[in-house]
C-alpha positions in Angstrom: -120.6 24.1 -84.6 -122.3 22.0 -87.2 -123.9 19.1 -85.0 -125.4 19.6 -81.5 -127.3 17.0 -79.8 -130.3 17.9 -77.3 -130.8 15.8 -74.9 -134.4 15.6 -74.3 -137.8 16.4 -75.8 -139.1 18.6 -73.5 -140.3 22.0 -72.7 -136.8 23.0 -71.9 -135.4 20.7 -74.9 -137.7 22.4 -77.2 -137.0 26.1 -76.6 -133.1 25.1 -76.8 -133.8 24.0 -80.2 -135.7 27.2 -81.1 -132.7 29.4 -79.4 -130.4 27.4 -81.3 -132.0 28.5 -85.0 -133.0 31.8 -83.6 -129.5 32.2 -82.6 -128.2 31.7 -85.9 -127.5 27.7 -85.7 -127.6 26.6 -88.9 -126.0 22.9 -88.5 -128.0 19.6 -88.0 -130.0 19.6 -84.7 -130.9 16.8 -83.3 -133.6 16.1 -80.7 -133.3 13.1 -78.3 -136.4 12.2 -76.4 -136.7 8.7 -74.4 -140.7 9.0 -74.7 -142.2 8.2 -78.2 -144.1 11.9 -78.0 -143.1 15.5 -79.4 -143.0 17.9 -76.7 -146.0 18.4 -75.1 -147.0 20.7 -71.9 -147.1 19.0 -68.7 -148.9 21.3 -66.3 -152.4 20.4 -67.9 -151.7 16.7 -66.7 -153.3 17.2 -63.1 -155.9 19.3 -64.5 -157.4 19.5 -68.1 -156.3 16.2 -69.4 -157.4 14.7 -65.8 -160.4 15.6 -66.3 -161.1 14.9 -69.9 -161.7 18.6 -70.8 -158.5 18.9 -73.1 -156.9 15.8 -75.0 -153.3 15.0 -75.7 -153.7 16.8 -79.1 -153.9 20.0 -77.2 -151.1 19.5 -75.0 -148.9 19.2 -78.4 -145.8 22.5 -78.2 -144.9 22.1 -81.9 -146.8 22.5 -85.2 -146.0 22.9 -88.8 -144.0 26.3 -88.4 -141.3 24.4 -85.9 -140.8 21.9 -88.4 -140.0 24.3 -90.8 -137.4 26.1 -89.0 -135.8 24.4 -86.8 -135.4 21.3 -89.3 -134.8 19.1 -86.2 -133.9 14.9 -86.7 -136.1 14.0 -84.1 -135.1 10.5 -82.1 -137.9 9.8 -80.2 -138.4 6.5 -77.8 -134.7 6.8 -78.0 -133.0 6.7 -73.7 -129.7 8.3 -73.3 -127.6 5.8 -71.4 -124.0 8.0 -71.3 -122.3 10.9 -72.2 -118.5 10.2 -73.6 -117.1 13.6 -73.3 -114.1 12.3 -74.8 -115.9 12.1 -78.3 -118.6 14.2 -76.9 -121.1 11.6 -77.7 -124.2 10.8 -76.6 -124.4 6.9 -76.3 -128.1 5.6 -76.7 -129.8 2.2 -75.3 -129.8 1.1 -78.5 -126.0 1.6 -78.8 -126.1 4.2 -81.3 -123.4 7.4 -80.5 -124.0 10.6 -81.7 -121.4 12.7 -82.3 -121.5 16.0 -81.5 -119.8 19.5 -81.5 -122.1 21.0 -79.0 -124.6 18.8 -76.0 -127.5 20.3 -74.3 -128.5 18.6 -71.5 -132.4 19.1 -71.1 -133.7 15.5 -69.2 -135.7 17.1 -66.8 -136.7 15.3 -63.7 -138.8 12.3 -62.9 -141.3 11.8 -59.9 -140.2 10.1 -56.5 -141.6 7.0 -55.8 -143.1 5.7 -52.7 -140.9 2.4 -51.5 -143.1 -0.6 -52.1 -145.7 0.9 -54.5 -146.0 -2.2 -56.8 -149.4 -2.3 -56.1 -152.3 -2.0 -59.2 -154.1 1.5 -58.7 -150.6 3.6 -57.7 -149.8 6.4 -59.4 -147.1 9.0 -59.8 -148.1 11.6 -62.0 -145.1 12.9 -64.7 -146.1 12.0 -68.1 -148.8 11.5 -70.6 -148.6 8.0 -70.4 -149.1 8.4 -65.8 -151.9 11.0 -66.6 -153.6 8.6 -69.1 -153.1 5.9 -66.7 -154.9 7.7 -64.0 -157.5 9.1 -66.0 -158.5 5.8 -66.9 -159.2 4.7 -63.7 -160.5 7.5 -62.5 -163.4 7.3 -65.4 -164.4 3.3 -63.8 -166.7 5.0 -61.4 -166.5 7.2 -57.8 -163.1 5.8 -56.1 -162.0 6.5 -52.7 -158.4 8.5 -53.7 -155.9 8.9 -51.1 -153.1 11.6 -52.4 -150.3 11.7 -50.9 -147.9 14.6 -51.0 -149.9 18.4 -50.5 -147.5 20.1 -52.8 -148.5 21.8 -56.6 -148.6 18.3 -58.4 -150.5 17.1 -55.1 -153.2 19.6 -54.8 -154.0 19.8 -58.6 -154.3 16.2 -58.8 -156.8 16.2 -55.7 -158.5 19.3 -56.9 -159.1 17.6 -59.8 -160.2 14.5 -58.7 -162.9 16.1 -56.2 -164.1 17.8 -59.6 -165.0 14.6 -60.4 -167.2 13.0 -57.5 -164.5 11.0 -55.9 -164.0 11.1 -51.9 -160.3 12.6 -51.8 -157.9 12.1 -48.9 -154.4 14.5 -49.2 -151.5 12.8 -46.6 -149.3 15.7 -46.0 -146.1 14.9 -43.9 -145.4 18.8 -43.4 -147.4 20.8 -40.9 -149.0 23.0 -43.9 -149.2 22.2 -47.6 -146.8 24.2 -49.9 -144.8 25.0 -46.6 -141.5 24.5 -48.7 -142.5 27.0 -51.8 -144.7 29.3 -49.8 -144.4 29.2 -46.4 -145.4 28.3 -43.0 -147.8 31.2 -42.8 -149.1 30.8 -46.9 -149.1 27.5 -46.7 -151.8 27.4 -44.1 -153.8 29.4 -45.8 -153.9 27.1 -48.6 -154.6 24.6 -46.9 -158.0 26.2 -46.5 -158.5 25.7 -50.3 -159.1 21.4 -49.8 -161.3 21.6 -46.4 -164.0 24.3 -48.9 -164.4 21.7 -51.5 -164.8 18.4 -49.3 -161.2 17.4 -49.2 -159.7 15.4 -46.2 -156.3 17.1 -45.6 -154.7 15.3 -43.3 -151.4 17.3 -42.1 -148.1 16.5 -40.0 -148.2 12.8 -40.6 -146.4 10.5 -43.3 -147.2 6.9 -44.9 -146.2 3.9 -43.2 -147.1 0.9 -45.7 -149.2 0.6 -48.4 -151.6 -2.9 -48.6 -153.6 -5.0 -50.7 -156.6 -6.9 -49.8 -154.3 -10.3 -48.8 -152.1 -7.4 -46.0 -149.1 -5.6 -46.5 -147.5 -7.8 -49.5 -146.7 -5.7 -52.2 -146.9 -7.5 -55.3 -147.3 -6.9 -58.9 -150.7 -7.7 -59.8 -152.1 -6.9 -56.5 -154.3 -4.0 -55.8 -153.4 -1.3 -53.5 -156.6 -1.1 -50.7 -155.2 0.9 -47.8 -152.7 3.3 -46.7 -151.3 3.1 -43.4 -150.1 6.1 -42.0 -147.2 6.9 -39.4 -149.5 7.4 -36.5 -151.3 4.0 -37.1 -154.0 5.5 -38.9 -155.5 3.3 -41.8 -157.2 5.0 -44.8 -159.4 3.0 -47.4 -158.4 3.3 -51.0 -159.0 2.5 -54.3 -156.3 5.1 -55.9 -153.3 6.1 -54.5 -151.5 8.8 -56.3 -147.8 9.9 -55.3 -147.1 13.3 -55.3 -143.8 14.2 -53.4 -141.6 15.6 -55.5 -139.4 14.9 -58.5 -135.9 14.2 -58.8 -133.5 15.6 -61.7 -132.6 13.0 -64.3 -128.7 12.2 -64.1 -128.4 8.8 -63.5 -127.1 8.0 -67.2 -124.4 10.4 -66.4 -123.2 8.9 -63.3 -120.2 8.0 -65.4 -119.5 11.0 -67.4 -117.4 13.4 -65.1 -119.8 15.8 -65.1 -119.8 16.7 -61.6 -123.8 16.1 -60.1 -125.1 17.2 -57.4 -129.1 17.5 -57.5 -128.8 18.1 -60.9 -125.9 18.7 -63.4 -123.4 21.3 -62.0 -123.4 24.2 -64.3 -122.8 28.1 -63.5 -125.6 30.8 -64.4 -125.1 30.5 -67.8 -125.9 27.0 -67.8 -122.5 26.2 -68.6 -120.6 23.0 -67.1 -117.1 22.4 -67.1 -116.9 21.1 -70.5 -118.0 24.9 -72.7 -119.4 22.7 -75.2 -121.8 20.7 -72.8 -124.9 23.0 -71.4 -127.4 22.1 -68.9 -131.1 23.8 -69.4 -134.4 23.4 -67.2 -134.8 20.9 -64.4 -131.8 18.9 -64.7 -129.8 21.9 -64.6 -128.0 22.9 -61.0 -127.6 26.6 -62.3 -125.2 28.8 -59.3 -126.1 26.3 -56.7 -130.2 26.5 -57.0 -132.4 24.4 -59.2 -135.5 25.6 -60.2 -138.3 23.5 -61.2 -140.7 25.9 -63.2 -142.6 26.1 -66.5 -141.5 29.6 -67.0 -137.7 29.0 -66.0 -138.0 25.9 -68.6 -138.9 28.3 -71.6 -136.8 30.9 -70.8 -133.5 29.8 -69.2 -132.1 27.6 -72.8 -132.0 30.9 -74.7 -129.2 32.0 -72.3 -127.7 28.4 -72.2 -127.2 28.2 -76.1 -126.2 31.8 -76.6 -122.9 30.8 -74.6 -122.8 27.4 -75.9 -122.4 29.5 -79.5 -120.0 31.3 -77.8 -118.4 28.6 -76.0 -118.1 30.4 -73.1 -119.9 31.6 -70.5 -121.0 35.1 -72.0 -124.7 36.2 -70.2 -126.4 34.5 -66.9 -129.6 33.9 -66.1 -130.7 36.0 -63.2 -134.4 35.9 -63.4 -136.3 35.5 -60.2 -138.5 32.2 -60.3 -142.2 33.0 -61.6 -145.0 30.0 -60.7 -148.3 29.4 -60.3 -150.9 26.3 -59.9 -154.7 26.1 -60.2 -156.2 24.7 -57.3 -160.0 24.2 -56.6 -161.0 27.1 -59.4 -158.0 29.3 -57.4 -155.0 30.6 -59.1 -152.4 31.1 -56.6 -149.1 32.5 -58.3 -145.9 33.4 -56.8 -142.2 35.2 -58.1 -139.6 36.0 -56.0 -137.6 33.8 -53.8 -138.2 33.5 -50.5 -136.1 33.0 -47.7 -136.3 31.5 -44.3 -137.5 34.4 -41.6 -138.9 36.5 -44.2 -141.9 38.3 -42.9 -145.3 38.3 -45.3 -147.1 41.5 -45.3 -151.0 41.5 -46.6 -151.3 44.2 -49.7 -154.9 44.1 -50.5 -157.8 41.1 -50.2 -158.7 39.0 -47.5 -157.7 35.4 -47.0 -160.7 34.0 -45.8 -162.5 35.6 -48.8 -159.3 33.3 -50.6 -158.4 36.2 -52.7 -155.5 38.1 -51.4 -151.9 39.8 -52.3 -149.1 39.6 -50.2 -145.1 40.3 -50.3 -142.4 38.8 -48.3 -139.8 41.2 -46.9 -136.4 41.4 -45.6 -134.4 44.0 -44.0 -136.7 46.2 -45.4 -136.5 44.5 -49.4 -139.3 42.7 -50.9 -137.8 39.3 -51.8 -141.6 37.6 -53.2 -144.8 38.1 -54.2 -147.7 35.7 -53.4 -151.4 35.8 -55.0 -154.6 34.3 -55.2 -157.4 34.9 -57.2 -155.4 38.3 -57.7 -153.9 38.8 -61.0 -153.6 42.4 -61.9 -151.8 43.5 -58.3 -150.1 40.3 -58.6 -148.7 41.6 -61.9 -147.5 45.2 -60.1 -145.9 43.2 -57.2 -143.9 41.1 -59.4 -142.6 44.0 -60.9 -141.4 45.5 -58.4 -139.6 42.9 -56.4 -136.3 43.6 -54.8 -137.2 47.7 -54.6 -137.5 48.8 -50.8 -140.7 47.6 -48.9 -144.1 49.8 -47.4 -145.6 50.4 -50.9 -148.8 49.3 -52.7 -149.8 48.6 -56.1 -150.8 51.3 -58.5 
């Protein structure tokens, strides 16, 4: 190959690039990103940079040493509108084409939006530019904050806003928080985690409307100052940040015959049906699953780009999930994949102390590993996922 195109400036675009030199790539590498940054790290968005204690410099994934070696043409502010995969080119908004011998696909996901959130003071938080958004307000004095969504993104951004003096409210339609990731039985524990630090979680119950002063017009220009909820309830707010969930970011290949579905269709290698067109970090649909994790993100593209080199599908990528969020001055952190009517087994701790180890099990296998404020036996369980169940860490 002497040109290949990545498709996105991201965590996941960035370690393809890496893979790609690393890997022996020695062609021109271009890197497509629609915002005008280099890659940056997103996690610290709900927390540091919320906050104020780290600034965007710090969230900065390349230095000097990238430049030199990966020798990238970076096209940043640049959107991807199509893939031709009859020239395999990568058509821009600006109507540029880049050609291409080799395409990874690395757009990541962007955050779901409530339906008639044109309201001032609404938030979804995916970027630096949503996180500097929100920090700004957030800096304009105490603010009542309604959050809605109790999931990762969710609870960081109302741990960190509690951090700050603000009166939080967290809507959770689910009966638990982290229900979907965790558990029923996890989940409630967490849930713990927002009622010991002054946090209103209010569980089992979705958002109706959001209003402005003048009623339930949504307007540009307008400011958000309630949330109704399902039931009837009505919550006062000043901030409303939207936190439930994140969709994959196809749409500009609708028309590419890539086949989609929650992602781009690609097999464990990250291959699609086109060999020369890989798919690497949250927009990729790898064996049916999509996995939305920092850790997959730096280490799945290595895989993808050995067999784009090899322009087939060589090596998959089997590694179980590994995440973790800090919540509240917790760290809960989890590896494994769960399944429904696993049962979770206690290994050392006490959750009401909220700092505990525990494994899922089925038919007598360990399938995950759940921690918080545990590291160290956290570290043993990981390792030792999918060997037969009744031991304890070393």
């Amino acid at each position: 190959m002497r040109t290949v195109t990545v498709v996105g400036a991201s965590l996941a675009g960035l370690h393809a690039a890496r893979a790609l030199r690393s890997q022996g790539f020695e062609g021109h590498l271009r890197i497509v990103g629609a915002e005008h940054h280099l890659p940056y790290d997103r996690p610290p968005l709900t927390k540091g940079y919320l906050t104020g204690a780290v600034t965007a410099e710090h969230l900065a994934l390349t230095d000097a040493q990238d430049e030199a070696e990966l020798q990238p043409e970076w096209l940043l502010g640049a959107r991807a509108t199509a893939l031709d995969l009859g020239e395999r080119s990568v058509v821009l908004a600006d109507g540029r084409r880049l050609r291409s011998d080799g395409v990874v696909l690395a757009t990541g996901a962007a955050a779901v939006p409530l339906r008639g959130t044109q309201f001032l003071g609404v938030h979804t938080l995916r970027t630096l530019e949503d996180a500097a958004s929100l920090r700004a307000e957030l800096r304009e004095g105490q603010a009542r904050v309604v959050v809605v969504g109790a999931g990762f993104i969710g609870a960081e951004v109302a741990s960190s806003c509690a951090s700050l003096g603000h009166r939080v409210t967290v809507v959770e339609a689910g009966a638990h928080p982290l229900a979907s990731q965790l558990g029923e039985e996890i989940g409630a524990l967490c849930a713990g985690l927002h009622a010991d630090h002054g946090v209103t979680l209010i569980s089992g119950v979705g958002v109706a409307e959001l209003h402005g002063k003048d009623g339930a017009g949504s307007s540009a220009g307008q400011r958000v100052s309630w949330v109704e909820l399902t039931d009837g309830r009505q919550l006062p707010a000043d901030i409303v940040v939207v936190g439930i969930g994140a969709r994959p970011a196809t749409a500009w290949l609708l028309d590419s015959g890539l086949p989609l579905s929650d992602g781009v269709v690609c097999d464990a290698g990250g291959v699609t049906e086109v060999p020369q067109v890989v798919a690497v970090g949250d927009v990729a649909r790898s064996a049916g699953r999509r996995e939305e994790h920092w850790t997959h993100a730096m280490a799945q593209p290595a895989v993808a780009v050995r067999n784009l080199l090899a322009g087939t599908t060589v090596a998959g990528y089997e590694t179980p999930p590994y995440f973790w969020s800090d919540q509240y001055g917790a760290r809960i952190q989890f590896a494994g994949r769960r399944h429904a009517g696993d049962t979770v087994r206690l290994v050392e701790g006490s959750p009401s102390d909220r700092s505990f180890a525990a494994v899922y099990e089925h038919e007598g296998v360990r399938t995950a590993a759940v921690a918080m404020n545990r590291p160290r036996p956290f570290a043993h369980l990981r390792r030792e996922l999918g060997r037969p169940a009744g031991t304890v860490p070393a």
